[in-house]
Each structure stands twice: as C-alpha cells, then as structure tokens.
C-alpha positions in Angstrom: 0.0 0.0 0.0 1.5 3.2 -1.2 1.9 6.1 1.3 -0.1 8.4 -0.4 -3.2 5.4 -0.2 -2.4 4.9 3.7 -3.0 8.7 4.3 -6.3 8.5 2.1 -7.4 5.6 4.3 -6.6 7.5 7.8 -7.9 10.3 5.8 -11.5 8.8 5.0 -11.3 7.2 8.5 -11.3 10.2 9.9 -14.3 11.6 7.7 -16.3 8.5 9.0 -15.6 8.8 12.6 -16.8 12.5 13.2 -20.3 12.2 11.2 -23.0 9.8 11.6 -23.1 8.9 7.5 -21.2 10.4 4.6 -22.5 9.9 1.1 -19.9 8.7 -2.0 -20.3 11.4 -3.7 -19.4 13.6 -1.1 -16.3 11.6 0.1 -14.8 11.4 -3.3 -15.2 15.7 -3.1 -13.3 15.6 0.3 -10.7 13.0 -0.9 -10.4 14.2 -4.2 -10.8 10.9 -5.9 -13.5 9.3 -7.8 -16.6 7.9 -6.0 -15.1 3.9 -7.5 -11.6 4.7 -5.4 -14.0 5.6 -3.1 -15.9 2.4 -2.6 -12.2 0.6 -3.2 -10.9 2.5 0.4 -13.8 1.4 2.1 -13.4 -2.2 1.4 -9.6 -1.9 2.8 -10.8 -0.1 6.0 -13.4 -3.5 5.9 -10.4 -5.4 5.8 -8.8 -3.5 8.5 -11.5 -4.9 11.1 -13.4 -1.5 10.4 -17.2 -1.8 10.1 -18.4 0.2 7.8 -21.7 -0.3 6.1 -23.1 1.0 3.1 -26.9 1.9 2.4 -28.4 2.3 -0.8 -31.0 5.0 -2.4 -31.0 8.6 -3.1 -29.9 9.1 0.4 -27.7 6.1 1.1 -24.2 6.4 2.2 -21.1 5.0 4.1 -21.3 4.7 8.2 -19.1 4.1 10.9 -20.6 1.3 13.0 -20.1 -0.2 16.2 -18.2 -3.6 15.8 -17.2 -7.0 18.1 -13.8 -5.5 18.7 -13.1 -1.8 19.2 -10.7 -0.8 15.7 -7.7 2.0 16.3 -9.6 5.4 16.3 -8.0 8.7 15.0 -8.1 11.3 17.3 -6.7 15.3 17.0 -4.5 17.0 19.7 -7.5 18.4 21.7 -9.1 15.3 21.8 -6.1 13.8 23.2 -5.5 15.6 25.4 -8.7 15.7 27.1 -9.1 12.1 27.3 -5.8 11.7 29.1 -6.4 14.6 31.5 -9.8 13.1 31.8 -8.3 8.8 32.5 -5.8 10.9 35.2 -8.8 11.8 36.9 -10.6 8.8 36.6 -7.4 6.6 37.6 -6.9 8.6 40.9 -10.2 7.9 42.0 -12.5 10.8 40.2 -15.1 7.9 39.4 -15.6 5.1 41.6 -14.6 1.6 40.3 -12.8 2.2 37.1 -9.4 3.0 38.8 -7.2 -0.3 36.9 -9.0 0.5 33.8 -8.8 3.9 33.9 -5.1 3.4 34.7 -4.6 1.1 32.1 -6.3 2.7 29.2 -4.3 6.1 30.5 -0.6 3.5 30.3 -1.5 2.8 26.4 -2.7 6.2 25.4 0.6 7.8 26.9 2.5 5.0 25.2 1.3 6.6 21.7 1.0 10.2 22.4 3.4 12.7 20.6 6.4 14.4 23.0 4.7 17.9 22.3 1.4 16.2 23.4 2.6 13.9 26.4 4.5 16.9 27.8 1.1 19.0 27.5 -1.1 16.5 29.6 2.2 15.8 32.0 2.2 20.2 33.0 -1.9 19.5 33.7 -1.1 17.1 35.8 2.1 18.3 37.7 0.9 22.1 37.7 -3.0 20.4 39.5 -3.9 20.5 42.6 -7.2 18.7 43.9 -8.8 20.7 46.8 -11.7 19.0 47.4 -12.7 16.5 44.5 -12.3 16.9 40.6 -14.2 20.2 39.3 -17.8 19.8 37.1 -18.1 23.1 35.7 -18.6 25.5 34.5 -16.5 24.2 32.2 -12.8 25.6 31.8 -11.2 25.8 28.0 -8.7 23.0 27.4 -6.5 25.1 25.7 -6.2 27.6 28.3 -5.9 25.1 31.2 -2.9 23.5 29.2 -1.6 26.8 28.4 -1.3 27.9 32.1 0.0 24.3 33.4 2.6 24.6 30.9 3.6 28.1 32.4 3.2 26.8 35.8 5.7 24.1 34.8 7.8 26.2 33.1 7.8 29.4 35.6 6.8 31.6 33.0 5.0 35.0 32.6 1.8 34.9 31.0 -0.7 37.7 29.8 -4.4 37.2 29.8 -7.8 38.8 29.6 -9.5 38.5 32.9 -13.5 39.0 33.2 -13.9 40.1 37.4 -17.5 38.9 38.9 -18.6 42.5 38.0 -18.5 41.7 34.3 -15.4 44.2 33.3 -13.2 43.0 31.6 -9.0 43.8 32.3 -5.8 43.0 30.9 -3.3 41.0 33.6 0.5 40.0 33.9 0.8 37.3 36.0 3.7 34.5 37.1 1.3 31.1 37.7 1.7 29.3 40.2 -0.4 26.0 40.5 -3.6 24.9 39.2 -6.4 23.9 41.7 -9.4 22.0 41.8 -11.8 23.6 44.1 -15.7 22.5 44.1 -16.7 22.8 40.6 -14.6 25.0 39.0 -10.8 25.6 38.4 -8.2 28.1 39.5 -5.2 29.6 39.1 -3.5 30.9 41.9 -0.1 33.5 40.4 1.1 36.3 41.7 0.5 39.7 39.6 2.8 41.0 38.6 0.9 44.7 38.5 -0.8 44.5 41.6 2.9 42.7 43.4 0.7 40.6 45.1 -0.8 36.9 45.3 -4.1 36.6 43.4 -6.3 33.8 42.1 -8.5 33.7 39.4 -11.2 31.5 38.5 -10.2 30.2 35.2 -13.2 29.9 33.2 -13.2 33.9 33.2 -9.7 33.6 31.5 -9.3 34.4 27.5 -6.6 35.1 25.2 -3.5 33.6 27.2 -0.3 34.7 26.0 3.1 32.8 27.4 5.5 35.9 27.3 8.7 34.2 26.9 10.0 35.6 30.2 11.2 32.6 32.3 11.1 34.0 36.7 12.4 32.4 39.7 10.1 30.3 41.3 8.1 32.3 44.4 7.3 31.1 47.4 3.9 31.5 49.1 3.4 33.8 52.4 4.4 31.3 55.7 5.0 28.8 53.7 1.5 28.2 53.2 0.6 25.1 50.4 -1.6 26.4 47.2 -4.7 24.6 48.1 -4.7 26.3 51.2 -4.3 29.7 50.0 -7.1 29.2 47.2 -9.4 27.3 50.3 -8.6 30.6 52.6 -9.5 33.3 49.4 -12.1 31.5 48.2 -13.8 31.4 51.8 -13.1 35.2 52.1 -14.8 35.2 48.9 -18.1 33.7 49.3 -19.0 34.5 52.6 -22.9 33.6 52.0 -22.5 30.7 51.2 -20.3 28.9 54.3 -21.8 26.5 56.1 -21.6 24.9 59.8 -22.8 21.3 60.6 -22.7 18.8 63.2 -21.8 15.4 61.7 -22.5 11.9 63.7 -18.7 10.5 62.2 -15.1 11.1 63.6 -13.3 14.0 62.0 -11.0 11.8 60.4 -13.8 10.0 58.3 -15.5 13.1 57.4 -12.3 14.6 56.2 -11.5 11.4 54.1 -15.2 11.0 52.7 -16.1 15.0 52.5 -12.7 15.6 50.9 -12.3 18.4 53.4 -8.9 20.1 54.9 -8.5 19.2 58.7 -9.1 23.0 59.8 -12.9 22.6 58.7 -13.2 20.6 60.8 -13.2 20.6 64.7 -13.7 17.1 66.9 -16.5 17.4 69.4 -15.9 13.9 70.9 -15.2 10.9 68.8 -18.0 10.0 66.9 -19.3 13.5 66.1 -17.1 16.7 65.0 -17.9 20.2 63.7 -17.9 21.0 59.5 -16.7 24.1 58.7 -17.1 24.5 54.8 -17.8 26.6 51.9 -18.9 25.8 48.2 -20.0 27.8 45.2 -23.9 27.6 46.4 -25.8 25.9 49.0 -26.9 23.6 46.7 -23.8 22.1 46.2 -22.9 21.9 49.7 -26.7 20.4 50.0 -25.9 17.6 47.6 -22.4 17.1 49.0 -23.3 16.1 52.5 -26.4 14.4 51.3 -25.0 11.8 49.0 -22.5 10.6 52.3 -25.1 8.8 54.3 -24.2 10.5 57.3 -26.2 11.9 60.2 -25.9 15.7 60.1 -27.4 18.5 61.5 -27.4 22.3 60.4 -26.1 24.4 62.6 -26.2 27.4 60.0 -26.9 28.8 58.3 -31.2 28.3 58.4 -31.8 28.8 54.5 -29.7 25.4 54.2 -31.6 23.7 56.7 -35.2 25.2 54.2 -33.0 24.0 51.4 -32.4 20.6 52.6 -36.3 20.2 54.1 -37.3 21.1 50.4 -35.2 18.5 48.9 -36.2 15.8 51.3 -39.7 16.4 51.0 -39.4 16.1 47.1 -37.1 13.1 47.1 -40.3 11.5 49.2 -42.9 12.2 47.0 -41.1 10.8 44.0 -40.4 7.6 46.1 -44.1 7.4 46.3 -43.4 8.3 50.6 -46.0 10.9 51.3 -46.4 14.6 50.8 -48.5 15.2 47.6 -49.2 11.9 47.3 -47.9 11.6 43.9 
C-alpha cells in the first residue's frame, strides 16, 4: 500500500468517525478521488476490522458502526489531550470503580501520544492541585488550562484577559503558580505581577492567554503556606454567603477522608461527632455534598440550608411514592 493510499485511508477514517453517515459522492469531493476509489478504500478499512456499512438510495451512504472488537480510532490534539487529562482523573479515584481500567487505558494512550502532546497533559497534571474532588463546571477551555499548566511548569510570565464577577473586563500580567481544583470550577493561583501581590483567578473567566517568553524564579507562598490552602482561605473570604456549619455523627477523620475536606474545617466534638466548617459555590452544592454521604448531620447554620435541605427531602419522598403530595 502506497503512502499516499495509507493517508487516504486515515484520511476517509477520519471523515467517517466524526459524522453519523457520509454519502460517495461527497467523500470522493473531500478525498479528491473518484466515487469507484471511493468504494475501493472502504473495502480496505473492511479489511482492517473497520465496520463500515453501506446503504443504498438517493440518500444512502457510508457509516461508521459499532463492531465486536473496538478498531484504532484517530483522534486530533485536543481530543487527546482531554481524554488523558480526563483517564488521570478517573485513575486517581475521580469515578468510583474504574481506577485499573482507567489506569490502564491512560498507560497505552501515553505509550502513543506525541512528546509535544505527552509533555502538554504531564504540566496538567504536575501544575494540578485537587482541593476538594475533581471540578464539574462550569466548564474551563482546554486550551487555556494547558496553556497555564505549561507556564506553571515552566515558571513563565503569562498575559491574559480577565472578566472580574462584576463583568469588566482587564488585561493581567501574572507568574502562575499552580492549578487547583476547588468545588466545581478551576483556579489559578499566580502572583500579579501589576498588583505585586498573590491573586487567584477562576479560570473559566480567562481568555486570550499569551506565554511571554520571560522565564522567573520560582516564588514562594506567604508562611510557607501550600496552594490549596491559599485558594481554600480566598475563596472562603470570597463567598461568605455561602459557608456552612454542621454537626456530623462520624469522627473528623472519616469526614475529612469522605467530605474531601482540609483538617481545619473541621473541629472534633468527641469521637464520633465533629464540627464542618465549609464553603462551596452555592448551598446547593454543599446540600448535595453532604447528602450523598449517608451521614447523620445536623445544620447548625446557616437556616436557609436547613429550608433547602427540608425542600429536597420532601421532594425526594414524593417521588419515592413516601407521602407529601401523594404523587
């Protein structure tokens, strides 16, 4: 097979895997070949263990289908590169009981992945720290997350476009520090270089990242104080509205483990209850957080979590068919 027929091929492949069905006439266009070369590439992908089927009629086509065994599959650098952050996540416990696979599928991925690409998703992962479980949104550009990691990693300068919670919009210079994983969302905690100060900033407000080519020596945080500490302290400062105090019927230490809390939230009363000292983007959150444990809790403050929580239970019983409406 000739190199210029093994890029067709990955070529076609690649046309296949990112539509639901693709019409001859239409491939030949985007290959450039006739719709008979065509129909001679798809029998070799066939042949590959690929299973592509073709449907006749005015509206038939070629299409990508599910087979016994799972076939190679092309993927570009974004792709990539979020599906190895992503198995990192997994592997270290980000979704309960797919930690070997996860692991595994991440070992063969890495095995194949480009230096310029493998260093990329090695910064995410050295430049990360995980406060207090992997974030769910809103969601934080790929890009811009590998961007900063690879400054992080690299101690270099960066420019960006910051959007504050008022909605303006400012131009910052900033040396980043470390990536963190707080609640939902992600941050980056760097010191600014205008303000000569430590700062963090949520990264989804982030656009137009520009490395500046101007390497630093590295910085050291006030007291010695680790970074998901410092975010855990500014983002508390932050959101005052939102902290929360409860009673919880389980030793500190399995809250901490379970809650994926720092030991100063929490205070030991005796040794089956402590104190929760926390904080989250919303009382929701923080609602469905302590909920989903299973423990025995009580709200201490503040009252519109304890409302929150009565409304929740209440509608969690009617749909169990418990009570209430009767529905």
């Amino acid at each position: 097979m000739s190199t210029d027929t093994s890029a067709r091929l990955l070529r076609l492949l690649s046309l296949l895997q990112t539509r639901r069905e693709r019409t001859g006439p239409e491939l030949s266009e985007r290959l450039g070949v006739s719709e008979r070369t065509v129909r001679r590439d798809v029998e070799r992908l066939r042949e590959l263990g690929y299973p592509v089927r073709a449907t006749r009629g005015a509206i038939g086509g070629y299409r990508l289908e599910a087979g016994a065994a799972m076939p190679p599959l092309l993927l570009d650098d974004e792709e990539a590169v979020a599906i190895a952050v992503g198995l990192r996540g997994a592997a270290r416990g980000a979704v309960t009981g797919i930690e070997d696979s996860a692991l595994r599928a991440l070992a063969k991925l890495e095995q194949v992945l480009p230096d310029r690409l493998r260093r990329r998703v090695a910064a995410l992962h050295e430049a990360t720290v995980a406060l207090d479980g992997p974030p769910a949104g809103p969601g934080a550009d790929p890009a811009t997350l590998t961007a900063l990691a690879a400054a992080c990693r690299d101690r270099e300068r960066v420019r960006f476009r910051h959007r504050g919670s008022d909605g303006a919009h400012g131009r910052r210079l900033v040396e980043p520090h470390r990536l963190v994983a707080a609640s939902r969302r992600w941050y980056l905690l760097a010191w600014d270089c205008d303000r000569e100060d430590w700062r963090t900033f949520r990264v989804d407000r982030l656009d137009e990242v520009r490395p500046t080519g101007v390497r630093v020596a590295p910085r050291e945080l006030p007291g010695g104080e680790d970074p998901a500490g410092f975010v855990r302290r500014s983002l508390s400062g932050a959101r005052p509205a939102t902290r929360a105090v409860l009673l919880v019927h389980a030793p500190a230490e399995e809250v901490a483990e379970r809650f994926r809390v720092s030991p100063g939230e929490l205070e030991p009363v005796d040794e089956r209850t402590c104190l929760l000292r926390t904080a989250a983007d919303s009382l929701e959150w923080t609602a469905l957080r302590i909920a989903y444990l299973g423990i025995d809790f009580e709200v201490r403050e503040p009252p519109e979590l304890a409302a929150l929580l009565g409304r929740m239970g209440a509608r969690l019983s009617r749909s169990a068919g418990g009570g209430g409406s009767g529905l």
